[in-house]
N, C-alpha and C positions, 0 to 999 in steps of 0.2 A: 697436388697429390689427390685430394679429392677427384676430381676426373679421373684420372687412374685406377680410384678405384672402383667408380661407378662402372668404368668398363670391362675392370675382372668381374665384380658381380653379375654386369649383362653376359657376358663369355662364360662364366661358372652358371649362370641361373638357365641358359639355355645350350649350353655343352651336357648337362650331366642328364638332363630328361632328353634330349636327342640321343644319347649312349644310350639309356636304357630302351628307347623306343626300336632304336636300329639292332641291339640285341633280341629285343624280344619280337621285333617283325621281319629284320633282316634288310641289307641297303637298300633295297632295288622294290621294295614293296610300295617306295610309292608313285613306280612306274604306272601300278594296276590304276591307280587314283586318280592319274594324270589321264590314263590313257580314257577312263570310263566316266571324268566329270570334267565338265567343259570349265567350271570354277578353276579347279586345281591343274586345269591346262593354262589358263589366265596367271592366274598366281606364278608358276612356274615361269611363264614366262617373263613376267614382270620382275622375279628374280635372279631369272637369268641376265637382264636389260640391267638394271643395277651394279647384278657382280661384275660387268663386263666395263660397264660404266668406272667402279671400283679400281679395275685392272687398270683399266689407261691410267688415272691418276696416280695409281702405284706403281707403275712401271718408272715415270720420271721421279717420284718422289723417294722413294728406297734408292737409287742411290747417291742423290742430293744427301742423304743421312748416312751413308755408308751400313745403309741395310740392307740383307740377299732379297733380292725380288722373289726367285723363282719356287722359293719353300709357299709363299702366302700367295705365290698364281698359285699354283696346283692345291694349296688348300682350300681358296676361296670356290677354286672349280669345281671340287668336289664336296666343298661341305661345305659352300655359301657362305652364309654370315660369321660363321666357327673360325674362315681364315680370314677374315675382314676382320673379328673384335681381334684376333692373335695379332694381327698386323700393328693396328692401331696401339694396344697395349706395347707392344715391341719398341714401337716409336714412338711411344710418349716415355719409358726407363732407356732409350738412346738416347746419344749427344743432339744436340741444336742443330740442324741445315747449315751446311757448311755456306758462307755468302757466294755467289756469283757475279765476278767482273762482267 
């Protein structure tokens, strides 16, 4: 239970200042960022390398658990980490990995 909730807190601690940041600068604002520092071109890619990382393992693992894959692809796509900690959370209050013969 404890892990559980360390991962609503990491999902709550950086879901609610990303909401405020994406209302108050708008999605796509940190295209400008990307585009004009070579840092946050790095960054970006290295989290794109992750999330995609993320994916392969989610694609077999979701439905070893009888969890939908395609809600946490399309969220990790677009909101990174936001649908990586949903995933995780998801699957840790799901049932156990069903065994494999």
């Amino acid at each position: 239970m404890t892990k559980t909730l360390i991962l609503v807190a990491l999902f709550l601690g950086f879901t609610i200042p990303s909401a405020l940041l994406t209302v108050d600068t708008g999605y796509v604002a940190w295209l400008e960022l990307v585009r004009d520092e070579r840092w946050a071109l790095q960054l970006f890619v290295d989290l794109a390398i992750a999330c995609g990382v993320f994916i392969g393992w989610l694609w077999k693992d979701a439905p070893a658990r009888g969890l939908p894959r395609w809600p946490y692809v399309l969220a990790t796509a677009t909101l990174g980490s936001i649908g990586i900690l949903a995933y995780l959370i998801h699957r840790r209050l799901a049932r156990p990995a069903t065994a494999t013969a």
